[in-house]
N, C-alpha and C positions, 0 to 999 in steps of 0.2 A: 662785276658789281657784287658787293658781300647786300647775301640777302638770307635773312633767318626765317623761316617757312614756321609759321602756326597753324592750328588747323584751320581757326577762323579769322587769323590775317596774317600779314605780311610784315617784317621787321626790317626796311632798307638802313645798314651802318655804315656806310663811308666817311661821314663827316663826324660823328660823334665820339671823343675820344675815348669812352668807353662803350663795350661790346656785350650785344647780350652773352648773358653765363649762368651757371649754375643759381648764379647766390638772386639770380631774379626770380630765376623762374620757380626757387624754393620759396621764395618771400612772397609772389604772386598770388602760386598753388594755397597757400596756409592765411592770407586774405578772409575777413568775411564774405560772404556770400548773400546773396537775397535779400539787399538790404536799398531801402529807398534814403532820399534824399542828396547830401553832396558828398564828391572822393573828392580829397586831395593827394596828389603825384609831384613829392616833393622832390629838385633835381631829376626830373625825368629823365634827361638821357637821348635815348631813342624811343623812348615813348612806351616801351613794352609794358610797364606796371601799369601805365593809364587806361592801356587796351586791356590788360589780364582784367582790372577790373572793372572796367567797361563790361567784358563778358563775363565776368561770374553776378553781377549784381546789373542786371537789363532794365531798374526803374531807376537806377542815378545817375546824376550828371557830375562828369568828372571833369576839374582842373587842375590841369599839370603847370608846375613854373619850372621856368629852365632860366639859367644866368648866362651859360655860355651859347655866342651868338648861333655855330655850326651846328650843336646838337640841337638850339630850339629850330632852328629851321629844318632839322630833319623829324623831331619827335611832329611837331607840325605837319611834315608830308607823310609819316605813317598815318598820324590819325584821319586827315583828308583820304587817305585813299582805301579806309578800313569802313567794315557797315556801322560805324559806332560814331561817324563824324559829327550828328547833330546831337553827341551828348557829350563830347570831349571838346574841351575850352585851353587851347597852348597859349601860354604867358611867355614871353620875354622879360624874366623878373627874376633879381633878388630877394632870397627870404628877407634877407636881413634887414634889407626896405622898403618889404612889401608888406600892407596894411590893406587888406581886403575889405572889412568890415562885414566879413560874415565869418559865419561859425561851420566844421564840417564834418561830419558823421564816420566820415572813415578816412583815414589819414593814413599813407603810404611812403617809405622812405628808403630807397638803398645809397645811403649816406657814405661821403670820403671817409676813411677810417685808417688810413696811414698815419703815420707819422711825419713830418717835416722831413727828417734824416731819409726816408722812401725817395728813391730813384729809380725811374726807367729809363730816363733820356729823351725821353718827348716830352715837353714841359707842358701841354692841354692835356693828356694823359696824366700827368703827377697831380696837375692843380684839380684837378678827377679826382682824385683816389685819395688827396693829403686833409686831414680834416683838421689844418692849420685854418682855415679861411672858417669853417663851419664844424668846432667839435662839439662834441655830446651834449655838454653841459649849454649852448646858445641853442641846439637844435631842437632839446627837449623842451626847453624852456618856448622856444616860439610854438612848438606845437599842442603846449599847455594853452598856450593865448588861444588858438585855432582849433582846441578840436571843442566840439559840444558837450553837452551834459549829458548824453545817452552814444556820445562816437568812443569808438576805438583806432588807435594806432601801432601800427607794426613795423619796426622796425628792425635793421638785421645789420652785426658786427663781430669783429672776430670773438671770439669764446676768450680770450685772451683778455680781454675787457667788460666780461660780465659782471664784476662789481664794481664799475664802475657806472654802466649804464642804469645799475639796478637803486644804486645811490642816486644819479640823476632823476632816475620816473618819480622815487622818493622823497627827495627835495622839491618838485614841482607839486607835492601832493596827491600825486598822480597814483592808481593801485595796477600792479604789476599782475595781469591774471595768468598770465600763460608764456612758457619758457622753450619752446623748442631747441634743444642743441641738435646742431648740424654735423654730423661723422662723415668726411668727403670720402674716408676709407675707414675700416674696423676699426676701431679701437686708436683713431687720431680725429678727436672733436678740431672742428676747424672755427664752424659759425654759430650764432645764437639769434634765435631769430624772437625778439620780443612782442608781444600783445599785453596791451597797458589801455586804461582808458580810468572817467571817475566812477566805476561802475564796483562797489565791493561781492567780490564774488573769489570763492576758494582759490590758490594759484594752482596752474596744473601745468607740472616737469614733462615735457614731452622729449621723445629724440629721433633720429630720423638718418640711417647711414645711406648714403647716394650708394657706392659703389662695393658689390662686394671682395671677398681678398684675391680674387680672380680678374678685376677693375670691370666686372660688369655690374649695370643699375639694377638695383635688389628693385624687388618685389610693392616694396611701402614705397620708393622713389617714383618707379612707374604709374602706382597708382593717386599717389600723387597730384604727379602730373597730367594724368591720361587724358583731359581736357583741353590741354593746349599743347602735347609735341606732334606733329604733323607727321610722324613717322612712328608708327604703331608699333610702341616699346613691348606691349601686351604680348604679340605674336613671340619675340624673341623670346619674352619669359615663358610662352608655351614651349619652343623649340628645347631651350633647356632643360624642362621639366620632363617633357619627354627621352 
């Protein structure tokens, strides 16, 4: 049984064609925090964004939609079996058909960002990953519809396409505050992890490298994340310091 251990719950992935990784749990970690009212967990997955911000943010209620049938019934039995189940709400929904009639404070996405041409060989894995069916430019635009007059939204894509997404938040009239690029190793940017909302405030370049040239998790990655890896990255970075 693949099972990804948090501190404060449990990630079951067998059915969902994508797997928790890095680019969640960086998009998760860099989330607001402390914030009341409603999340939305765009394409949940296995649920893990719904739960990271479940826990960092203890007065809102979060709802995740999911389109595909395996991963909503798994994001579903994460959040039922997590201490966060009577504030997380799992859809069986397309965005792109879905009309809620409400507005939501903090909007969350690790969206497909392949190309068409992307192949793995599992076709619930590609249609995952291909943002043929949902690219930037539909994704922004329904989250402009969706997100409030006082929310922010985060999203995360390869670095490869940061003028592209920077153009999208732009065109929605949306303002771009804050830019984390993602370094998987030194000096090879992989991700970009966006914070946008209608709120005018300075934009702030941030960067953030996972793994140093040796492939262990630096010091900023650790802390990071130190809230959610169940296995205390801390001590390691003591053992090597010393």
């Amino acid at each position: 049984m693949s099972v990804f251990r948090f501190k404060q719950f449990e990630i079951r992935q067998e059915r969902s064609a994508m797997k928790v990784g890095t680019d969640a749990l960086v998009l998760g970690a860099l989330m607001s925090k402390n914030q009341k009212g409603s999340g939305l967990d765009i394409g949940s997955g296995t649920g893990v964004l719904s739960l990271m911000m479940a826990q960092l943010n203890p007065e809102m209620h979060v709802t995740a939609i999911e389109k595909d049938q395996e991963a909503y019934r798994e994001s579903c039995q994460n959040a039922e079996n997590s201490m966060y189940q009577e504030r997380i709400k799992v859809l069986h929904e397309d965005l792109l058909d879905w009309n809620p009639g409400e507005k939501f404070d903090l909007i969350v996405s690790n969206p497909p960002f392949y190309e068409a041409g992307y192949a793995s060989g599992e076709q619930r894995r590609d249609l995952a990953r291909q943002d043929v069916h949902l690219p930037p430019e539909v994704l922004i635009d329904k989250i402009a519809k969706l997100l409030s007059d006082s929310g922010s939204a985060f999203l995360i894509y390869p670095h490869t396409q940061n003028d592209r997404i920077v153009s999208c938040i732009k065109s929605e009239k949306l303002i771009l505050n804050q830019r984390t690029i993602i370094y998987g190793k030194v000096d090879v940017p992989g991700r970009v992890v966006f914070k946008f909302s209608r709120i005018l405030e300075a934009q702030e370049d941030k960067e953030l490298v996972v793994r140093d040239e040796f492939g262990q998790y630096t010091e900023a990655y650790i802390l990071l994340t130190r809230d959610f890896h169940a296995t205390d990255l801390r001590s390691q970075l003591k053992k090597r310091k010393n």
